[in-house]
Every structure is written in structure tokens, then in C-alpha cells.
N, C-alpha and C positions, 0 to 999 in steps of 0.2 A: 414612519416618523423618523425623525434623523437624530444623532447621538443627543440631542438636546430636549427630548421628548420629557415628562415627567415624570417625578419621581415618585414614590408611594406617598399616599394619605399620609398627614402627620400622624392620625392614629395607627396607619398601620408600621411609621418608620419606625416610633415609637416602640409599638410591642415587637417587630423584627429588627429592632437594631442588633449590628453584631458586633458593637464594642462592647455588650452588656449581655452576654446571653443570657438565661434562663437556667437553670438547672436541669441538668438531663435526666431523665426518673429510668430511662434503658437505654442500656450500650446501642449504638447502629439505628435506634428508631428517630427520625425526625419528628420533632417537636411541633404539634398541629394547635391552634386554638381549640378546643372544647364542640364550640359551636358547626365545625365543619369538618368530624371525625362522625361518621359512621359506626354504631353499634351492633358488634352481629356476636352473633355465639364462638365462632370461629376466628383465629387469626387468618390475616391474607397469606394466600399460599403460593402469591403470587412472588416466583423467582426473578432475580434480575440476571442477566448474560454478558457478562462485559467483554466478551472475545470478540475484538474487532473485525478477524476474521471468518464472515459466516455466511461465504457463499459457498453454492454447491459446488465449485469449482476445488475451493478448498476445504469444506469438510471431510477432510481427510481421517477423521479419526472414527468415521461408521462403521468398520468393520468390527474396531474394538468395544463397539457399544453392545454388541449381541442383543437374541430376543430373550431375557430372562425367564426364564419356567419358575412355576411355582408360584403361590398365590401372595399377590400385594395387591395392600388395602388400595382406598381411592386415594388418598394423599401423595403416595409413591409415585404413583401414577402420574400426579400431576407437577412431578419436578424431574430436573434433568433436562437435558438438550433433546430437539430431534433431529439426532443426526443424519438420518437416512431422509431428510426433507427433499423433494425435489420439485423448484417452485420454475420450474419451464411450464411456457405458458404453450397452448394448442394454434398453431396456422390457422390461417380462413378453410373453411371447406369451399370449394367451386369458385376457388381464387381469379380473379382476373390479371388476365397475361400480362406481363410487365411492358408491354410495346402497346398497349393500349390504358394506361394508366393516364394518360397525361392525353390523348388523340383517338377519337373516337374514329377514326379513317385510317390508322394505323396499319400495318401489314406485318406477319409472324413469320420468319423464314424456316420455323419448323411446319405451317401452315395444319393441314388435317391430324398431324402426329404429335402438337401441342398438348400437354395434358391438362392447359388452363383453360378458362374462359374469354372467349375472343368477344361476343358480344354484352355491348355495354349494357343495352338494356335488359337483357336476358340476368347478366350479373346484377342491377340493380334493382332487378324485382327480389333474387333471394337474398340481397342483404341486411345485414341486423340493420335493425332501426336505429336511426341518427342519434346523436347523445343530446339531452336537453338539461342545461345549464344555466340559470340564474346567473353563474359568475360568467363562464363563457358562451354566450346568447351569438359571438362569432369566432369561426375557426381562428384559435392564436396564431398556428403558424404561417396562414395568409396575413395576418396584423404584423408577424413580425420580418416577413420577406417581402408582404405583396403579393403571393402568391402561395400554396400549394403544392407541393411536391408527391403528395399522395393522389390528387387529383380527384377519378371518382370512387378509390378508396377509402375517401377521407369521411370518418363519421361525421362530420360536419358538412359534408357536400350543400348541401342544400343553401349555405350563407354563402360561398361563390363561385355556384354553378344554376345556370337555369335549366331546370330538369326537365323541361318539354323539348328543349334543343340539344340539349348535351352541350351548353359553350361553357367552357370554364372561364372564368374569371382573372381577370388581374392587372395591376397597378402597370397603368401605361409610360406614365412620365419617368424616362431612364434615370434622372437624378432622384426622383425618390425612390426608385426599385435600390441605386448604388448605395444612397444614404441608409436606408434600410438592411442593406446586405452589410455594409461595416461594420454596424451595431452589431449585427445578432449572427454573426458566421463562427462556423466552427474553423478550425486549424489542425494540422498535424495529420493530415492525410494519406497516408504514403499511396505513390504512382502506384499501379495495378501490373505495370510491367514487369516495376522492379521487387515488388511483391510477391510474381512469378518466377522470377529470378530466384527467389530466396526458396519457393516452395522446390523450386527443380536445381538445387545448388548449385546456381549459376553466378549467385552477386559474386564479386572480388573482394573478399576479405583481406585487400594487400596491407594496410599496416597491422590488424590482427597479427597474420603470420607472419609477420616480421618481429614483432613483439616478442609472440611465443616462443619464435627461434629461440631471442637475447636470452628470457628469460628462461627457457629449457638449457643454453648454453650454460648462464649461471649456476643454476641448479645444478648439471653435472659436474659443472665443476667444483662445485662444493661437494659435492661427492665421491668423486674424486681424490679428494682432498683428505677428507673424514676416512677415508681405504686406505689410502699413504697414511696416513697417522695412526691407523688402528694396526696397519701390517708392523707398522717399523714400532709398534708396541712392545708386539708379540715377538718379533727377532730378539727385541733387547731382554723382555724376559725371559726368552730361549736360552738364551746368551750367558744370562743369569746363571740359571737352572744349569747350565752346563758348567759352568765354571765353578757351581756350590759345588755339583757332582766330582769333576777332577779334583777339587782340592780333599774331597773326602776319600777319594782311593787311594789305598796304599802305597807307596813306592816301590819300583819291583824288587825282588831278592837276588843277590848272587849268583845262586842258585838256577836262576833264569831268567828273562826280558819277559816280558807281557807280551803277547803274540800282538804280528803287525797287524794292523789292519787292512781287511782285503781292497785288494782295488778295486775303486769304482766299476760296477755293471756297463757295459757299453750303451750307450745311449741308444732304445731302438729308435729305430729310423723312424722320421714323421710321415705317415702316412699320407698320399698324395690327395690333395681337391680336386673335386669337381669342379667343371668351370665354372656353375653355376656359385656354388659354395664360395669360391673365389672373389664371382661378381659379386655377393651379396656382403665378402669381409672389405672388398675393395672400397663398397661404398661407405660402408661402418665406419671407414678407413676418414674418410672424404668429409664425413659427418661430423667425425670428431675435431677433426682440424678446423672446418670453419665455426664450432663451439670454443675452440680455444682461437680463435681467430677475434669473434664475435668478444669472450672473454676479455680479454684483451685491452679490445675496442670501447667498451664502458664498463671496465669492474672501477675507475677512478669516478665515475661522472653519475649522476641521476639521471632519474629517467627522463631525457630529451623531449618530451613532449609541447607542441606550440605554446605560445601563449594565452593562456586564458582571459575571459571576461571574467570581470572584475564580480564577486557576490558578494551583496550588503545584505544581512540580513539581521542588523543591529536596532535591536525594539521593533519589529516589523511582529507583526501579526501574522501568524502563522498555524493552519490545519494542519496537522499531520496525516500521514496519508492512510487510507481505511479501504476497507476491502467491502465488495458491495454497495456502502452506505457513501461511502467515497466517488458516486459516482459525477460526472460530470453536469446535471444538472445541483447536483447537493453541492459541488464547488463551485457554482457560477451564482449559485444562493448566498454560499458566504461571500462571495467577491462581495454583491451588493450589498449586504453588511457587515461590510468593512475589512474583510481579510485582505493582508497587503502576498500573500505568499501563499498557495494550493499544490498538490502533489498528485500525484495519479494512484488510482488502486496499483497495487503491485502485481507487474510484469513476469512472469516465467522468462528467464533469459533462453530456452532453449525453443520453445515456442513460438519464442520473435526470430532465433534465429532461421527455424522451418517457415517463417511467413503464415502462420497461423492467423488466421482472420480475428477470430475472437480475441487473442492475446494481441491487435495491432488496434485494436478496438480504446484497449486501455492509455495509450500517450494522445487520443485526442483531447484538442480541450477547446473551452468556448476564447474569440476574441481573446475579451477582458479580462482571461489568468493570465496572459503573456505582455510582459513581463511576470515574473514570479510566477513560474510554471518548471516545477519539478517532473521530470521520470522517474520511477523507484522501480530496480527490477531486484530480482532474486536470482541466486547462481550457488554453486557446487564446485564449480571447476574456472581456472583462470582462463580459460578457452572460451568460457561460456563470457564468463563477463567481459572478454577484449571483443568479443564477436557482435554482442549483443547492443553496446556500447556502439560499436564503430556502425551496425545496421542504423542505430535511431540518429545517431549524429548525419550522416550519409540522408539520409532519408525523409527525416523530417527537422523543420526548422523554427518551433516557437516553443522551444527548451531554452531553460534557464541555467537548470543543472540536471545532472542525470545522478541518483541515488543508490546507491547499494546497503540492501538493506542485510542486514548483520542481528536483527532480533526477534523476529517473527519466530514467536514461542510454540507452530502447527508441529503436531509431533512428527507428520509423513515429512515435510520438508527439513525438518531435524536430523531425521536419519538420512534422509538423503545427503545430508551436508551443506544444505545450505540456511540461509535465517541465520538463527542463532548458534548454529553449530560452528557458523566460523568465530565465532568467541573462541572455540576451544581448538581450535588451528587459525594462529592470529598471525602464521607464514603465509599462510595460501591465503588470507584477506587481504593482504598486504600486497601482492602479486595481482591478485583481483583486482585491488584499486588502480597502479602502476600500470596495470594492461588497458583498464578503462580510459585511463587518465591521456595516456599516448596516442590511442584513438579518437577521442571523442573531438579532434578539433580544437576549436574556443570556449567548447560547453565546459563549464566547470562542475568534477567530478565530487561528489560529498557521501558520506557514509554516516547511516544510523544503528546504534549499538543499544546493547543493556549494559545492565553493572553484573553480568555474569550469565552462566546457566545453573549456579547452584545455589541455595539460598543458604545466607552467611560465608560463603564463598566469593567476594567482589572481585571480578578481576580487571575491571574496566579503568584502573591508575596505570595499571602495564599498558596495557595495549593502548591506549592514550599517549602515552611516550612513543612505542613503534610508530604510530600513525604519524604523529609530529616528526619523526627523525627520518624516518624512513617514505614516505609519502609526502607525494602535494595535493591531498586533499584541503580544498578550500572550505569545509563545514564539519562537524562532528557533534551530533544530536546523540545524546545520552537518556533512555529511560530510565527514572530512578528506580526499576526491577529488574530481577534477575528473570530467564528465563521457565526458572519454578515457579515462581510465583505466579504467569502470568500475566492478568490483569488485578491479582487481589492484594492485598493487604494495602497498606498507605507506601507511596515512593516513599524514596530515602533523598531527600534532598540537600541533607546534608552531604552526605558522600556526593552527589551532582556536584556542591558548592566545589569540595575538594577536589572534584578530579578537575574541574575549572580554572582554578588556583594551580595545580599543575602543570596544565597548556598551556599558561602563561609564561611557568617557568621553563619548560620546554622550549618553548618559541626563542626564549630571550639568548638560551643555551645553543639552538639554531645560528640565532642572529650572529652573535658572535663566533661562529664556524663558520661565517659566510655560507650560509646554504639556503639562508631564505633572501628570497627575493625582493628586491625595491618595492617597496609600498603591499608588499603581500601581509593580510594577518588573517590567521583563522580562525572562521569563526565558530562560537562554541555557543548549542542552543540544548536547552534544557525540557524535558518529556513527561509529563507523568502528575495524574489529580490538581491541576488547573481547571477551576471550574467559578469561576469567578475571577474579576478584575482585581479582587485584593491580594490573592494569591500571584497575580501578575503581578503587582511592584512589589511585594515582598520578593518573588525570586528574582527579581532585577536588581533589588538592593544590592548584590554581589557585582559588583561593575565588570569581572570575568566572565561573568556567562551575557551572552546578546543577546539570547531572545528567548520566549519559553513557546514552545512548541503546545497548541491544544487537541485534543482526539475528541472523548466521552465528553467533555464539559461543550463543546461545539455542534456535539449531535444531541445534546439534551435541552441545550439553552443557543441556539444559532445567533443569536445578537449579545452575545460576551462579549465580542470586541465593538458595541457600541457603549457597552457600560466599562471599558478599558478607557476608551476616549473620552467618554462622560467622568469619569468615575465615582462613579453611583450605580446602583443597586437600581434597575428600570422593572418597576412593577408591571410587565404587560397585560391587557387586557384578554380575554379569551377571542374579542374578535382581531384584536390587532397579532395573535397569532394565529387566526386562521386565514389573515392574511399573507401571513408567512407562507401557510400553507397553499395558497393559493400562488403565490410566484414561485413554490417549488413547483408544481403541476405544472403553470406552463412552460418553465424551461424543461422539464420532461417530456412534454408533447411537444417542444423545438426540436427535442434529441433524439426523440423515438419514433416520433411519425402519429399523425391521427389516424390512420389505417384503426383498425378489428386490433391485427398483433402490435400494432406498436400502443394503442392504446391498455391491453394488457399487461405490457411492459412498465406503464406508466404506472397502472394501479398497482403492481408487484414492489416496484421498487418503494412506492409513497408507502405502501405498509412497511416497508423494511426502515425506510425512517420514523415513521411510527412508534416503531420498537425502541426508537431513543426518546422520538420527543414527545411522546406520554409523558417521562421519568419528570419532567419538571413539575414541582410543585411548586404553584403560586404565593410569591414571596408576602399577598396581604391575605393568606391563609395560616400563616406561619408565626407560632411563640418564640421561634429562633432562627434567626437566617444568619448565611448561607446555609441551606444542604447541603451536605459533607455528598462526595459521591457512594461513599458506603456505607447512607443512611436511607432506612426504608423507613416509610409514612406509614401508618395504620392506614385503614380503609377511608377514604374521604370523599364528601362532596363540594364543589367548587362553589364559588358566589353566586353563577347561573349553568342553566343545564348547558348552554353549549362547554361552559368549561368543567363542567362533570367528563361532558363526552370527550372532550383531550387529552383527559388526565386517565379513562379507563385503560385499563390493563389487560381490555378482552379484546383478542384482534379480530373479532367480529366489526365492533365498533369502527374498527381504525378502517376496515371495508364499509362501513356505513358512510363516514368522511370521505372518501375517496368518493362517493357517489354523487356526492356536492360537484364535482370537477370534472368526472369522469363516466360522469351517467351511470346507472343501472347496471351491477355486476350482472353479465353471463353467465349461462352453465358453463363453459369451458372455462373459466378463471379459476386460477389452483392460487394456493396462498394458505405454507404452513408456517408459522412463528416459529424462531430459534428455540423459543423457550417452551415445552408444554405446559406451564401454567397458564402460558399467553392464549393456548388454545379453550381456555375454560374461565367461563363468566365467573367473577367473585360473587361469593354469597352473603346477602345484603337482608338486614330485615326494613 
């Protein structure tokens, strides 16, 4: 339905209005009608996970969970993360060769030493049985291409293939095959060559280390600098020290002179070099010169980097970017309703720079995010981010901007130095953006930060000033949390408002230094418990900050930004959001493949969004609306069972839903929730 769909029942706008709430009878619990709270002996023990980071890639903190000894009750048991979760899904057994996927007369150039299956029929008698679908009765991804790319791995074979001939099917007339590929093509592919390149370090990273030079030049020579000033410290207190000393000795007596002092030791001779020794000071010699050469050459100027495309992202609608749940069919779902700006799960910059498959996995995206298609990587070192930066720029081309991210609160990425650790070396961020920034082309470079890594410690008014004085980053996305905190306690958006207010005076301070450019402003987007459209023009009312940035409010509630544009409060129905759920499915089975394994993919991820979009509790169930993010409902049943079954908290269920789209779970399908309470039915009387 489109922004203009309806609104709640007057009875329910009525008891959910939220200019008038209700009184709250407990901190954190949302406020349910009577008639649609479940009574059980027990409170729910169901936890909620707000760590956007929660794939296995990044649960980095399992080793610190240990197996705890010693007896705990059932309760314990059933809270806490499972950080040791690993939801990789199992290959085909008696896979068919990939040169016979699509050609049943095909030929394998490893021929008898092939360890697949070469015949078609032979493979189509042992495979699983096709998936049968009410919603999808025909393979999507033939509806959305015309065609199949899985072939006869496709659990839907049977809708366009006739199984007595083996002919696959597909859409003959080239203008609808082209019209159809527009619509629904992915982007961001990078070539296979130069892929290889990266894997065997062969790409030319020439403005990288060019970069690095300047910037290792500067650095020495601040160092440099800081050694002159610290020696010619020490001489002058020497100096001191010697002079308090003479004037406190005595004057000699008559009697006799103070003995001379002896002469200086003869200087031993310097010991002769190896030639070798020689070559390696000769070049030291060489290094230093074109440091102070390079020095020289831009210690008056900023850093030269082309001109950029221009980024508007003033009241635009914007996901922030999410690790796992972030993935690219979950961002071509908010495209459809209504996000104007998507970002990619966050990159390893060292991983892209090895041509690691899986980490090249993460800058694709569908079509329709580009424009407003962010990269977001991670880094530790300014090497990493000019490298990583100049591979995606180079390489791929339906980037809008490319992200460093500066707040990722994983503890392993913490220590490593990157996330949020560079809050607390806000030098080496600074050098990291400068390095990306020179690199990356026209893409225009943006960083996202916290207001610290310590709580009551803000330090994000500083480093707001560096970034504006010292950088040309075009964006600067502020979480109102620190580091400690995490995902918990409420932002602080008043400190957002102020460091806002800042930027501007910063800029103005800029301007008149002449150091900002013609028509440049930067923009400042605010992060943190946006969960609702009222909370949108509230933080807009500060005409400093452009845009607020949504995470958790957009994986609980996907059609926020139709009630931003409505502005109202969209009571959905339970089937109109399992129609949601049904266009998240199929752009999963666009992305993943109808195969066995890509179909496992599909049901792995739909649970993982699951684990957010349970959390919404339906607003004509509700004595008080909005739900706060860090309010938990009592136990409830919905207006009907299907929306019982979306609201459960048992990810059993959420595998029951997938089955609607994705046929009949296999034994080989793995699927553990982040959360262990998620692993256990509530008890209900």
C-alpha cells in the first residue's frame, strides 16, 4: 500500500494516541490493552539483542564467553548471547557440475576426475523435492529475469523446464529479457581478473603510495621537529644546570688555581662500513631527502585530491548500515518503502585489499540503491584505508560515497584499532580519511563516529572540529552513544543537537580562512533511537543536523519512512506484513539463487530478520504508542493467529514463516538466534 494507506481505527487512534499517553504502572514495559496480554505464572524471559553486529564473521567476543562450570538454573540458561553460533548452511551432496547447470550436452574439461555430477538425469532423480508455495506457484527469479540461472538446480525446475526433455525455458523476446534485466540487475561486481590481481598483489596501488609517501613524509617531519625541540630543551637545561653549578663554586685561593682541565680524549677513529652498510645508509640518505622534498611540496596546501561529486543528503531517508541484517536484499526492501539512501554491511579494508571473495561480496548492491549507495569499511591503519578506498573506487562503480567507520563498539575490532578505537587516535582518523579522500576519485569520502568510547567521557565536539579543519570529508554521522554503552541506554541527542551547532560554526570559521570550497557544505546526520516518524521531525527541528540516520527502528518497523512521509502512525495489518515478508523472500531468492544452497541462505537470513521484525508490536494492540525501543510488552496475543505468529519470540516459529516461501525446512538447515531465549518457546497457559 503506498504512504497514503490508513490510519488506525478511531478506536484504536483513540486509546494509542501519543499526545496523551496513559500512565506507565513499569519502567521499560510497554503498555498493552488488558484484553491481548497473555496470563502465565512467569514473566517473559524473553531477551532482546540490540548488537547490530551479529554475524559469525564478526562475533568476535566467543572466546570470552567461556563454557561456565557449575550448576545454573533454567533461567540462566536461557539468557545471554550465543556466541559460538555458526549458522553456515551444508552444500548439495552429489552436486551437479557447474558446466552442466544451464546445458544438458555440455562437456567438463576435468572429464572422469570431475568430483560432480555430470548427468542431468541421474542428478535429478536424487534431488530434494521441489518447494511448493501458495505465494510462489512460479520460480521468482525466471519472473524477474526471464530466465533461471540456477537451471536444473533450481527448486522450482519444474515451472520452467519440461522434465521429460530437459529444455529449459525462457523469455524469448530481447526487449523484454533487456527491460527485465534493468529492473532487477545487481551492480558492483568487480572483474575476476582484477580480483586476481588483488589476491596475487598485483593491482597498482599508484595513488595509495603516493599518499603514504606525503603522508609518512609529514609525519617525519613532525618528528623531527618534536626531537629538535626536545634536544635543544635539554641543552638549555644543561646549560642551566651548569651555570647554577659554576656560580656556586668557589673562587680559587692564592694559594693556588683550580687544576686545568684536561684535554679532550682524541676522538677514536670511526670505524670503517661495509659496503653493504653504506648502501642501506645511502639510501636512508635518499629517503629522507625526498621526505623533506615531499615536505616541502604540501606542508602549505591540503590534501589535492580531485573533485568530488556533490552529496545531498539533507532530510533524505536513510538506513544505517547493519552487519548480517544489512544485507542486500533487506536494502532493496527498504528502497521499496521509501528509503532514499542504503549503505552496505561493513567491509574489512584488509580483506578487500587481499581480494577476498566474501568481503567483495559486501559493496554489491541491487539497481535501485544507486544512486544513494554507500560503502562502509573498517581499518586500523592509513595504509589500509588509502588501499582499500582506492581497490573499490578502481574497481567498482555505483558508489555514492565510501564510509569509514569510526564506531563499531566489537571488542576484537577495538583492540585491533579500528571501529571505535580511532575515537581515541583522532591523528591516525584523520590521515585515514586524507588517504581515502586522495584516492577514491569523485566518490565522495564520509565518516561515522560515536560521542566517545567512554561513558560520560563525550569526546565527539573535538574531533568534530579536527574533521571540519583538517579534512574534506563531505558527511559526518554522529551516534548519540558512546562506545560503552553500546546499543543501550537512550542517545543523547542533545549533545548530537550541540556538536551540530558546532559544525556549523566550524564551517563558518573555515569559510573565512578560505579553505572551504565553492558551494561545499558538510553534511551533518544524526544516529541513535529513531523509531518512529515523530522522533524524525523532532530531531530535524535543529536545522544543523540534515538528516537522522535509522538502524533498529527500520529492522523492527521496515515502513517508518512511509509513516515519515505520511506522518502518521500506519496501523499495519498482520497480512500486509507478511506481505512485507514475502518481497523480502523474493529479493533473497534474486540474490541467492533458488538452488538447495542458496535457498538455505534465503531461510537463514529471513530468520535473522526475524529476530528484529518480531519486536513490533501492533499499534491497535496498544494503551500507549509509540514503543519506546527499550520497552518490552508482557506476553501477548495478536488480533489473529497469523499475527500471534509474527509477534512470537520463538525462532522456531520464524522457521515455520519461512516455510510459507521457502518450502519445507531440510535436515541440513542450521539456524541458531543471537539470543538464547530466542531458542526457547515462552510459557503460556
Amino acid at each position: 500500500m503506498s504512504a497514503a494507506k490508513r490510519p488506525a481505527s478511531d478506536a484504536d487512534a483513540s486509546s494509542a494516541s501519543s499526545s496523551a499517553p496513559k500512565k506507565i504502572d513499569s519502567k521499560g514495559v510497554a503498555q498493552l490493552k488488558p484484553e491481548y496480554i497473555v496470563l502465565n505464572d512467569q514473566p517473559s524471559t524473553v531477551q532482546y539483542d540490540d548488537e547490530e553486529s551479529s554475524s559469525s564473521r564478526l562475533d568476535l567476543d566467543a572466546q570470552q564467553n567461556g563454557n561456565g562450570k557449575g550448576k545454573k538454573n533454567k533461567k540462566s540458561k536461557q539468557r545471554g548471547q550465543n556466541k559460538n553460533r555458526d549458522n553456515r548452511q551444508a552444500r548439495e551432496q552429489n552436486a551437479l557440475c557447474s558446466k552442466f547447470v544451464c546445458n544438458v550436452n555440455a562437456t567438463c574439461p576435468f572429464g572422469d576426475k570431475c568430483r560432480y555430477v555430470h548427468d542431468v538425469k541421474q542428478y535429478l532423480e536424487h534431488k530434494a523435492p521441489e518447494i511448493k508455495s501458495e505465494y510462489f506457484p512460479v520460480c521468482p527469479v525466471w519472473q524477474s529475469l526471464g530466465y533461471c540461472p540456477m537451471g536444473y538446480k533450481c527448486c522450482f525446475l519444474s515451472s520452467h523446464c519440461n522434465l521429460e526433455t530437459l529444455e529449459l525455458n525462457e523469455v524469448q523476446d530481447p526487449d523484454t529479457k533487456q527491460k527485465l534485466y534493468d529492473a532487477n540487475h545487481e551492480i558492483n561486481h568487480i572483474d575476476g581478473e582484477r580480483k586476481y590481481d588483488l589476491i596475487k598483489k598485483r593491482f597498482p596501488f599508484t595513488k595509495s603510495e603516493h599518499i603514504l609517501e606525503i603522508i609518512d613524509a609529514m609525519q617525519q617531519e613532525n618528528r623531527d621537529s618534536m626531537a629538535e625541540a626536545e634536544a635543544g630543551a635539554k641543552a638549555r637545561a644543561k646549560a642551566r644546570s651548569a651555570a647554577q653549578q659554576d656560580a656556586e663554586t668557589p673562587a680559587p685561593t692564592e694559594a693556588g688555581e683550580a687544576p686545568a682541565a684536561e684535554a679532550p680524549a682524541a676522538e677514536a677513529s670511526q670505524p670503517q662500513l661495509s659496503p653493504q652498510a653504506l648502501e642501506q645508509k645511502s639510501k636512508a640518505d635518499r629517503k629522507r631527502e625526498r621526505q623533506r622534498e615531499l615536505y616541502l611540496q604540501y606542508r602549505d596546501t591540503r590534501y589535492f585530491a580531485q573533485e568530488k561529486r556533490k552529496l545531498d543528503l539533507h532530510h533524505k531517508k536513510i538506513v544505517s548500515p547493519l552487519t548480517t541484517v544489512g544485507n542486500l536484499p533487506y536494502r532493496r526492501l527498504m528502497r521499496k518503502l521509501g528509503a532514499d539512501v542504503t549503505y552496505s554491511e561493513m567491509a574489512l579494508a584488509v580483506p578487500l585489499i587481499q581480494g577476498t571473495n566474501s568481503e567483495w561480496a559486501l559493496p554489491k548492491a541491487h539497481c535501485t540503491e544507486f544512486p544513494g549507495f554507500g560503502v562502509q569499511i573498517a581499518c586500523s591503519k592509513t595504509w589500509q584505508a588509502a588501499k582499500a578506498a582506492e581497490a573499490i573506487a578502481a574497481n567498482i562503480s555505483g558508489v555514492s560515497e565510501i564510509n569509514l567507520n569510526s564506531g563499531c563498539p566489537i571488542d576484537l575490532l577495538y583492540r585491533q584499532g579500528s571501529g571505535s578505537a580511532l575515537l581515541d587516535n583522532p591523528a591516525r582518523m584523520i590521515r585515514c580519511l586524507n588517504g581515502m579522500n586522495y584516492v577514491s576519485n569523485d566518490i565522495p569520502v564520509t565518516v561515522k563516529i560515536r560521542t566517545g568510547t567512554r561513558e560520560g567521557h563525550p569526546i565527539a565536539l573535538s574531533i568534530t572540529k579536527r574533521l571540519v579543519m583538517e579534512t574534506d570529508v563531505a558527511a559526518i554521522t554522529l551516534h548519540g552513544r558512546t562506545r560503552q554503552q553500546r546499543y543501550t541506554k537512550l542517545a543523547d541527542w542533545d549533545y548530537v543537537g550541540e556538536v551540530a551547532n558546532a559544525v556549523r560554526t566550524y564551517e563558518a570559521e573555515k569559510q573565512e580562512n578560505k579553505e572551504l570550497r565553492d558551494g561545499q557544505k558538510l553534511q551533518f546526520v544524526g544516529n541513535g533511537d529513531c523509531n518512529n516518524w515523530e522522533d524524525w521531525y523532532k530531531h530535524l527541528e535543529n536545522e544543523n543536523i540534515d538528516s537522522v540516520m535509522v538502524a533498529r527502528g527500520a529492522l523492527i518497523k521496515p515502513w517508518i519512512f512511509e509513516e515519515v512521509d505520511a506522518k502518521q502512525y500506519l496501523d499495519k495489518s498482520s497480512t500486509e506484513r507478511l506481505e512485507i515478508l514475502k518481497d523480502y523472500a523474493q529479493f533473497a531468492m534474486d540474490h541467492w539463487g533458488t538452488d538447495q544452497f542458496g535457498i538455505s541462505q534465503c531461510r537463514r537470513f529471513f530468520c535473522e530478520f526475524m529476530s528484529f521484525f518480531h519486536r513490533y508490536v501492533p499499534m491497535g494492540i496498544c494503551e500507549r504508542y509509540p514503543v519506546l525501543l527499550n520497552e518490552r510488552p508482557p506476553n501477548w496475543k495478536g488480533r489473529d493467529d497469523l499475527e500471534t505468529l509474527l509477534g512470537s519470540a520463538d525462532s522456531n516459529d520464524w522457521i515455520k514463516l519461512s516455510e510459507l516461501f521457502f518450502g519445507k525446512v531440510n535436515d541440513e538447515f542450521v539456524f541458531t538466534p543471537k539470543h538464547k531465549s530466542n531458542s526457547f518457546a515462552p510459557t503460556t497457559n
